[in-house]
N, C-alpha and C positions, 0 to 999 in steps of 0.2 A: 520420299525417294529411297532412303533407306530399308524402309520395312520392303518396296516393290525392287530394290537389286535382293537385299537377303533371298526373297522367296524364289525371283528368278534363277538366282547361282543356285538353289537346293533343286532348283529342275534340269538343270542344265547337266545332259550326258557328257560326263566328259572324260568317264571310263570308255566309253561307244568310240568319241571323236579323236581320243587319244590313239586308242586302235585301228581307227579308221588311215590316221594322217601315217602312220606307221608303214603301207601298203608301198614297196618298193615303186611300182608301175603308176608314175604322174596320173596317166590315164585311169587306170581303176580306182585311184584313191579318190581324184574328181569326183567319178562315176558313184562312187560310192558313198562319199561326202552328201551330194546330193540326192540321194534315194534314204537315206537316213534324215536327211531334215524335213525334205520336200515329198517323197510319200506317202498318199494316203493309201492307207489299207479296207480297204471298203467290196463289195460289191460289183465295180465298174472295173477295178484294181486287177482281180480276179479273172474276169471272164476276160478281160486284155490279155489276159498272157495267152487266151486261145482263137485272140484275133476277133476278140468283142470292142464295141467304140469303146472307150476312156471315157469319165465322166469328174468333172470339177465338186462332186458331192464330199462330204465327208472334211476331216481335217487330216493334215500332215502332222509331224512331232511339233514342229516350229508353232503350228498354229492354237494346237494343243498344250503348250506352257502357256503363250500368251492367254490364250480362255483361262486356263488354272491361276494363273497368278492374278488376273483382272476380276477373275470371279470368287480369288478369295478376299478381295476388297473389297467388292461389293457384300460380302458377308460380313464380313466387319462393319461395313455404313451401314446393314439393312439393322445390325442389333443396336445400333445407336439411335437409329430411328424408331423402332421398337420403344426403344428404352424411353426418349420423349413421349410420343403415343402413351407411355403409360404414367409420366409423370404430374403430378397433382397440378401443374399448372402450364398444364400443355395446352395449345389452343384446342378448341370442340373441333368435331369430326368434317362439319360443312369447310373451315377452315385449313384444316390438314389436305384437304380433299381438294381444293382452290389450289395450296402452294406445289402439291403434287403434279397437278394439272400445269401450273407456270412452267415445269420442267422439260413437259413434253408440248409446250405450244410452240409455234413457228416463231423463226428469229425476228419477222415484222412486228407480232404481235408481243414477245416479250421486251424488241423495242420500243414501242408505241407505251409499253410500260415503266421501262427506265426512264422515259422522256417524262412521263410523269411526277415520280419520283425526285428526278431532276429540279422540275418546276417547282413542284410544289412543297418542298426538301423536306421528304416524306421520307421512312424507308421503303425498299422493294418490297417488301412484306406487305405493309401500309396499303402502296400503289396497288398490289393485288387482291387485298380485303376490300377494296374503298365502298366495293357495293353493300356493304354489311351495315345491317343495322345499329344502334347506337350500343344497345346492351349486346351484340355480339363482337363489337371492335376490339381490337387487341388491347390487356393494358398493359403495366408495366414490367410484372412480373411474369410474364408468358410472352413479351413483344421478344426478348432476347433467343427463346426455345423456340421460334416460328423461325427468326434467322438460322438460327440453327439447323433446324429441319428444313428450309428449303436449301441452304446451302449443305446437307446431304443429299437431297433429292437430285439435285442438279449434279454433284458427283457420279451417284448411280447412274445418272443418264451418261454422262461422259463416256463413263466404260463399257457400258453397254453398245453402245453408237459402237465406241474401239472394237467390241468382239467382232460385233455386226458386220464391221467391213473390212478388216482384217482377216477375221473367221470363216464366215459367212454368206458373204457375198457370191453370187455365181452374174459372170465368170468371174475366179480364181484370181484379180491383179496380182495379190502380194506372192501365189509361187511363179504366177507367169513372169512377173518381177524379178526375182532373186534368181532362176534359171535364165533369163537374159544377160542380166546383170556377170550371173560365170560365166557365159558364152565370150562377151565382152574380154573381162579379166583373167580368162585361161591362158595365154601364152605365160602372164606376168605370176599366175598359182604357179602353172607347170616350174616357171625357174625359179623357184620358191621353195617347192619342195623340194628340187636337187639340189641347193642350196643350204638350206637351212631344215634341221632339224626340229619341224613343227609339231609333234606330239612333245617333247621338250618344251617349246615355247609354249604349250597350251598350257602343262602342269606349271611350268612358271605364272602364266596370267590366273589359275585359280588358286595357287599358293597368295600372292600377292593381294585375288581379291577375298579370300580369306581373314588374310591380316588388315584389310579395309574394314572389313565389316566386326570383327573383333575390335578393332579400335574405335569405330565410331558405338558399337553396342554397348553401353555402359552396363555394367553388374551393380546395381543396387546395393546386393546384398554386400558385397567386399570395397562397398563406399569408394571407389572408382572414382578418381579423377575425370574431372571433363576437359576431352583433347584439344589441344590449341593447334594453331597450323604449324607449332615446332613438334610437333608431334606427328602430324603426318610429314614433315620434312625428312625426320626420321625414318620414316617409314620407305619412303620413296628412295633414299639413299642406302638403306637395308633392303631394298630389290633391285637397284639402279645394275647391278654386275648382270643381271638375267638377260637385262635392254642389252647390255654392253655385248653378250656373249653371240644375242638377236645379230647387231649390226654387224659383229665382226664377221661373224658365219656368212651373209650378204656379199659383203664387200668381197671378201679370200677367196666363196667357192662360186659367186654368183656374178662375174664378172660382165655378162650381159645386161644384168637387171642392174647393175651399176651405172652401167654406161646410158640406159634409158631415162634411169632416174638424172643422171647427171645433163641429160637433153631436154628432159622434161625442163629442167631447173631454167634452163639456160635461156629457152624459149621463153618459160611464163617472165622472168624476170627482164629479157628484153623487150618484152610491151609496153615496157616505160622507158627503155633505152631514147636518148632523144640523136636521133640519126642525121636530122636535119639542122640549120641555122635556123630559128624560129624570130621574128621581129616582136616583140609585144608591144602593146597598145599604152600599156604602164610596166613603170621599172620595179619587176620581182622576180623569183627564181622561177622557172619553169617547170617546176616538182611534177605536172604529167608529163613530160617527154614531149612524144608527138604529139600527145592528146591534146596540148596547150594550144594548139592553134584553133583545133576544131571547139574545146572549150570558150575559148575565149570570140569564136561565128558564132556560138550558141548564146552567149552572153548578150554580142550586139543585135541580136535580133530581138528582143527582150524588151518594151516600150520601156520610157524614164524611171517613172515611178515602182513601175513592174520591179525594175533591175535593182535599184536601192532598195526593197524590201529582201530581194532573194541575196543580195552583198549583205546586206544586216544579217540575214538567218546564219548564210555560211559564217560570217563571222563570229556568233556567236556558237555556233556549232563547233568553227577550231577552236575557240577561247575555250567551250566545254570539253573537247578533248584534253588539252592541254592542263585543263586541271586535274583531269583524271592520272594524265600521264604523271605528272605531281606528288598525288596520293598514292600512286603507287610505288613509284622509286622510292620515297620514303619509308613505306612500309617494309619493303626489299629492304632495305638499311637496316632499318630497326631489326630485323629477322638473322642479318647477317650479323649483326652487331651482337645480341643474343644466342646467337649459333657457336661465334668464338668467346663465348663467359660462358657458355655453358660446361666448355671442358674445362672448367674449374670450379663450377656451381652445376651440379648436375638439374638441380632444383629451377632453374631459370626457367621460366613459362616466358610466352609472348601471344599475345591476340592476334597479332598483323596478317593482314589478309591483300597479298599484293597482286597484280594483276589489272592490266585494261580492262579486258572483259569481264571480270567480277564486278568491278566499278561500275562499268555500264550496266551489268545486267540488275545491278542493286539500284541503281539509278531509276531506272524502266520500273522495276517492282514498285520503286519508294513512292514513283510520281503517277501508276497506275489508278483512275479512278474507281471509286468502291459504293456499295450502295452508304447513305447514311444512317445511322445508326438508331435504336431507339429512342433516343430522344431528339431524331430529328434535326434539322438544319442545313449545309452545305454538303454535298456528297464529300465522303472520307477519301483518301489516297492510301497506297500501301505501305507507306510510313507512319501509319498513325497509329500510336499503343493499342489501340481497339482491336485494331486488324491483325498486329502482326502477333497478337495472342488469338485472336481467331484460325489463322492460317498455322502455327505452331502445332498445331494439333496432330496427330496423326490418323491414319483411316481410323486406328480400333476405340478413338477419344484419348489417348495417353499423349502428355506432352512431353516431349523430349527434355533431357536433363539440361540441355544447354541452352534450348529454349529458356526454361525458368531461371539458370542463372543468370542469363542475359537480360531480365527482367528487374530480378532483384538485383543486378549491378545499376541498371538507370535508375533505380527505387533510390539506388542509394547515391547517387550523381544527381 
């Protein structure tokens, strides 16, 4: 993720968009906005201006970073896979040629393959050689480089697919997309820019993503500490005035887009308002509102057994929340607790990673099922040291510095 925001912020005009947001007249800066993302300059472009059709051929700027930044990954996966291809214990050519194939077959048939794999607690590799003969089967030393090489092959396809129909495609979704999408949200640009000072906010959002990317970029050579999340705490509190400068310019000159936000608010928030007397069926608090009635017709329609399995799940679903919410507060704790020693120990690090949805989202990673590995057995999850040094990797093969010491800390736990 990192190597794909750095490359993206090095494409991104922001000299262009700076200038652009700069244009007094709401209307032309719009206007202008979008013929700098969204046109292509092609052929079809041309003979329009003399009252030729328009045609969806070609790329726009927007679609032109994403090709460059997707296509220089895939340049990085294609030398790694090279580099296998030419290592002493790469599998032979008919094999290479098999798991390249796995990559571009139909998701039935690379089903039909996982299920095998599954069964017979093989790796996906395994499952895709199985027709090979005995002296051509993978062994030990080349079974890990086959995972490897398919699990490049299957990235290159990813991106590819991405340019495909992002790029690509005729007709055009992704501009017809995004020029909908302004049509929509132009009354709320227009009081936006009289408001607030957007070519300012834009140098604040690449000053800030800047110092992101210099924080997380580790320098080798000057032995570089590896950033904990009080490190980007800091960081976020060393550009929190640029936000601050955002909202107040809003609020003081944008007094309509105030008032909309403040309806917006009002509305989404009374869809839980509970309007009515609601009777329930059992004694508990009504946490949807109105929806508690209609919840609770949907319940009794539910056969016996049906309904004690789906009461077990949610339950066990809030009991899962609630630990998350847990592990988070306490990390918050920890974070604040370390924030106020730290102005007296400049030195104070902390790990703590607070948040619901990091919890959840590391949750889904950790319980994610994985093919099994070379030697076989029960499919792996994404919490297993196998994977999450597989996955640590980055496109070019280089593994990130917090990667490894996130490693050699469990080595040493």
């Amino acid at each position: 993720m990192l190597s794909l925001l750095n490359r993206l912020h090095r494409l991104t005009p922001y000299f262009l968009v700076k200038q652009t947001l700069k244009v007094g007249n709401a209307a032309t800066m719009l206007n202008g906005m979008v013929q700098l993302l969204l046109a292509k300059m092609n052929l079809s472009t041309i003979t329009s201006w003399f009252g030729g059709q328009a045609s969806d051929s070609g790329m726009n700027l927007l679609q032109q970073i994403i090709s460059q930044v997707l296509s220089a990954e895939n340049a990085e996966l294609r030398k790694r896979a090279k580099a296998i291809e030419q290592s002493h214990d790469a599998p032979n050519k008919s094999q290479m040629e098999q798991l390249r194939g796995y990559a571009s077959d139909t998701a039935q048939a690379q089903g039909e393959l996982r299920i095998k794999s599954r069964i017979h607690s093989i790796s996906i590799a395994e499952a895709i050689l199985a027709g090979e003969t005995a002296e051509n089967r993978l062994n030990n030393s080349c079974h890990k480089l086959a995972l490897d090489y398919l699990s490049i092959q299957l990235a290159i396809r990813d991106r590819e697919k991405l340019v495909e129909v992002l790029c690509h495609q005729q007709p055009d979704l992704l501009t017809t997309s995004i020029r909908e999408l302004v049509k929509v949200y132009e009354p709320i640009i227009r009081a936006l820019h009289n408001a607030i000072d957007l070519a300012s906010g834009v140098a604040d959002a690449q000053a800030f993503i800047d110092d992101l990317i210099n924080l997380s970029l580790l320098d080798k050579t000057k032995g570089s500490d590896i950033p904990t999340v009080q490190d980007f705490v800091h960081l976020l509190q060393k550009h929190q005035g640029s936000s601050h400068v955002f909202i107040h310019q809003a609020l003081k000159n944008g007094k309509e887009l105030s008032e909309w936000y403040h309806d917006y608010t009002r509305k989404a928030v009374g869809q839980y308002k509970q309007n009515s007397k609601i009777e329930l069926s059992r004694v508990h608090v009504a946490a949807a509102g109105d929806c508690t009635a209609m919840l609770e017709k949907l319940m009794a329609a539910i056969s016996g057994d049906e309904r004690h399995i789906v009461i077990d799940e949610l339950d066990r679903y809030a009991a899962f929340l609630e630990s998350l919410a847990g592990k988070s507060t306490h990390q918050m704790q920890h974070i604040i607790r370390a924030s106020l020693a730290s102005d007296n120990n400049k030195d104070t690090k902390t790990d703590g990673n607070p948040g619901m949805f990091l919890y959840k989202w590391q949750h889904h990673m950790d319980q994610t099922t994985v093919t099994p590995g070379p030697e076989g057995g029960p499919p792996r999850t994404g919490g297993t040291d196998s994977v999450k040094d597989a996955t640590a990797v980055d496109v070019d093969g280089s593994k990130p510095a917090s990667a490894i010491h996130e490693r050699a800390r469990g080595e040493e736990d």
